[in-house]
N, C-alpha and C positions, 0 to 999 in steps of 0.2 A: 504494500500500500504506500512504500516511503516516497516510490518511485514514479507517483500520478501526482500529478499538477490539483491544485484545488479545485479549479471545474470539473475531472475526471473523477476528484474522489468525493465530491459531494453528489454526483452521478449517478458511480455505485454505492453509493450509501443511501442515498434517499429512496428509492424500492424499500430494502428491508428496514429502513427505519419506520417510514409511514407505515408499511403493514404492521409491524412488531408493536406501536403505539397503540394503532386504531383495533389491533386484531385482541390487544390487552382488554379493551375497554367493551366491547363487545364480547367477549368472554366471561367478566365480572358481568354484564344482565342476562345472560345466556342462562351464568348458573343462579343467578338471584330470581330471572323467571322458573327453573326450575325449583324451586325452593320457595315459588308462592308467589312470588312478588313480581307485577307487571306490571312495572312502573316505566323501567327503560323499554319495555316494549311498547306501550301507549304514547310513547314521547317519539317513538322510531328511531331508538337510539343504539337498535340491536342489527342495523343496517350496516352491510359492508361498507359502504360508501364515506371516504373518509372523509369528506366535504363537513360531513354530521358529527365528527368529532375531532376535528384540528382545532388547537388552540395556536394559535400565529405565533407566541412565544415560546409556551411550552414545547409544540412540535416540529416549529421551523428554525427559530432565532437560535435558542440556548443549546439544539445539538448541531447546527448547522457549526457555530463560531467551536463548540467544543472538537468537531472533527478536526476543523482545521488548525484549530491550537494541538492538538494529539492530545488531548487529555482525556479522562473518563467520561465518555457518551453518556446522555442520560436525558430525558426528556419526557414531554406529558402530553395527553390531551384531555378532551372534556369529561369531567367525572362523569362515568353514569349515573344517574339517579337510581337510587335504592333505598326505597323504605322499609328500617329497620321491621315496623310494627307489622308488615304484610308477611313478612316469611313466617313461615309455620313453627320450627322451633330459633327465635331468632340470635340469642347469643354461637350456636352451633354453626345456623346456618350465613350468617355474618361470617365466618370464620371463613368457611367455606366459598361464599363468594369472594373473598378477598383474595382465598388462596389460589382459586380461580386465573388469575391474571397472568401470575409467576410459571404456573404449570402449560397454559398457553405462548409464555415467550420459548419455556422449554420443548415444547412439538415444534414450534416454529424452528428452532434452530436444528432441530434433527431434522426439518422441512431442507431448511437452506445446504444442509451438511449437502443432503441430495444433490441439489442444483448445483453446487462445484464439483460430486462427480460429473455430472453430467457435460458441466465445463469443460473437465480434466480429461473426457473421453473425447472431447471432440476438440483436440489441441490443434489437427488436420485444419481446422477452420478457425485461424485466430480472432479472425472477424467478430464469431462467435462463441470458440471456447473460451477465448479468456477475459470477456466481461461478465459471463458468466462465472466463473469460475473464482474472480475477483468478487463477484456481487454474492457469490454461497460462500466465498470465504467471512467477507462484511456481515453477512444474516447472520449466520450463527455468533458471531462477535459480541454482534448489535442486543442481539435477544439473549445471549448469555447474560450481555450489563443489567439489562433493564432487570429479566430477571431474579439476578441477583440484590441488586440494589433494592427490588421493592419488598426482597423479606426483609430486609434491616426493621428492627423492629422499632421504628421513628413514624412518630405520626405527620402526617396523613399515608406514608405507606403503608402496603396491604401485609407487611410482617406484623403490624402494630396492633391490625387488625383479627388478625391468626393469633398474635401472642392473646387479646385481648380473652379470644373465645375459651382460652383455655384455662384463664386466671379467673382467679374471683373478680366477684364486678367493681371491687373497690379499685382494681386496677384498669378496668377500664376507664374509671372516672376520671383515672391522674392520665390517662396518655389524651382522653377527651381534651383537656384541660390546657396540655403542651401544645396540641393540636395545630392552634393560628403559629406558634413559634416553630413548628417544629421544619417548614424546606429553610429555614435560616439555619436551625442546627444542621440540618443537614449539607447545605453548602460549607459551611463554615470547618463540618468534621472532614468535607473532602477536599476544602480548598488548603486545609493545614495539613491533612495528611494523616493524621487521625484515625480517620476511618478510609482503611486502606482493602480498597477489595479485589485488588488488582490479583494479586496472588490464588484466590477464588477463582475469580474471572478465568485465569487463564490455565488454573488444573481442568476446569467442565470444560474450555476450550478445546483443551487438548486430548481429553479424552471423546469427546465426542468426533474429532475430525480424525481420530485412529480409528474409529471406529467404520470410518466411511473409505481412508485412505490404507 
């Protein structure tokens, strides 16, 4: 990737980032309308169509400038809507749709693993194997971070939301609470370094593309 220019590489990044955002957040109503709750389905927010859930900063600005500085990707779109009180058992099933999101960037990347074989098979055509091959390398990358990142258990991420289901509720009430402060902690653990997930990142990285290659 060192070796594309910034127009190339925000290219092949952009495919599997838009899907890995948009495919996260349709995933959380996916399993929340299973679980009762048709909120994100009456809003049409369970639509592939990423038009319905780009946030301009969240999914274009803050990973666009991150690719190019090389640092940890990471980026958002529009929450879906989910109300707590419609799921059928809600502290459980809260848990579950949060968990939702992270297990969806995880398909995705064994998705993308694919697509750079199929790059890597068709080396014959560089035309096409190797933006392909470049662009399954970037997915799986893409969807390992996010992945990762949203179990950290900091609220508004969906770990926080997992940790909650499992804890007594008096613990839900304190990460509620961190809630408005908590993507300042969390810029702030990864701009210091603090919170370092690189090392994660890049074992499920590697295990998954031996698993392809």
């Amino acid at each position: 990737m060192q070796a594309l220019n910034t127009i190339q590489l925000l290219v092949v990044l952009a495919p599997p980032l838009l899907l890995a955002i948009t495919l996260h957040e349709v995933a959380h109503g996916w399993a929340a309308l299973r679980c009762g709750d048709t909120t994100a389905k009456a809003q049409g927010r369970l639509s592939l169509n990423p038009l319905r859930h780009v946030d301009p900063i969240g999914t274009v600005l803050v990973p666009a400038v991150m690719a190019i500085l090389g640092g940890f990707i990471f980026g958002w779109a529009k929450p879906v809507p989910v109300n707590y009180h419609r799921l059928r058992q809600p502290k459980r099933d809260m848990a579950l749709v949060a968990l939702a999101g992270p297990v969806s960037n995880l398909l995705m990347a064994l998705g993308w693993a694919g697509v750079a074989v199929l790059g890597h098979g068709l080396q014959m055509l560089p035309w096409l194997g190797e933006p392909l091959l470049l662009m399954g390398v970037s997915g799986v990358s893409v969807n390992v971070m996010l992945g990762v990142l949203n179990l950290v258990p900091i609220p508004p991420l969906d770990g926080s939301r997992v940790l909650a289901g499992l804890l007594p509720d008096r613990a839900g009430q304190v990460m509620a609470q961190i809630e408005p402060y908590g993507l300042i902690i969390l810029v702030l653990l990864l701009a210091s370094g603090w919170l370092n997930l690189m090392p994660i990142v890049n074992s499920i990285r590697h295990l998954i593309l031996n698993l392809f290659f």
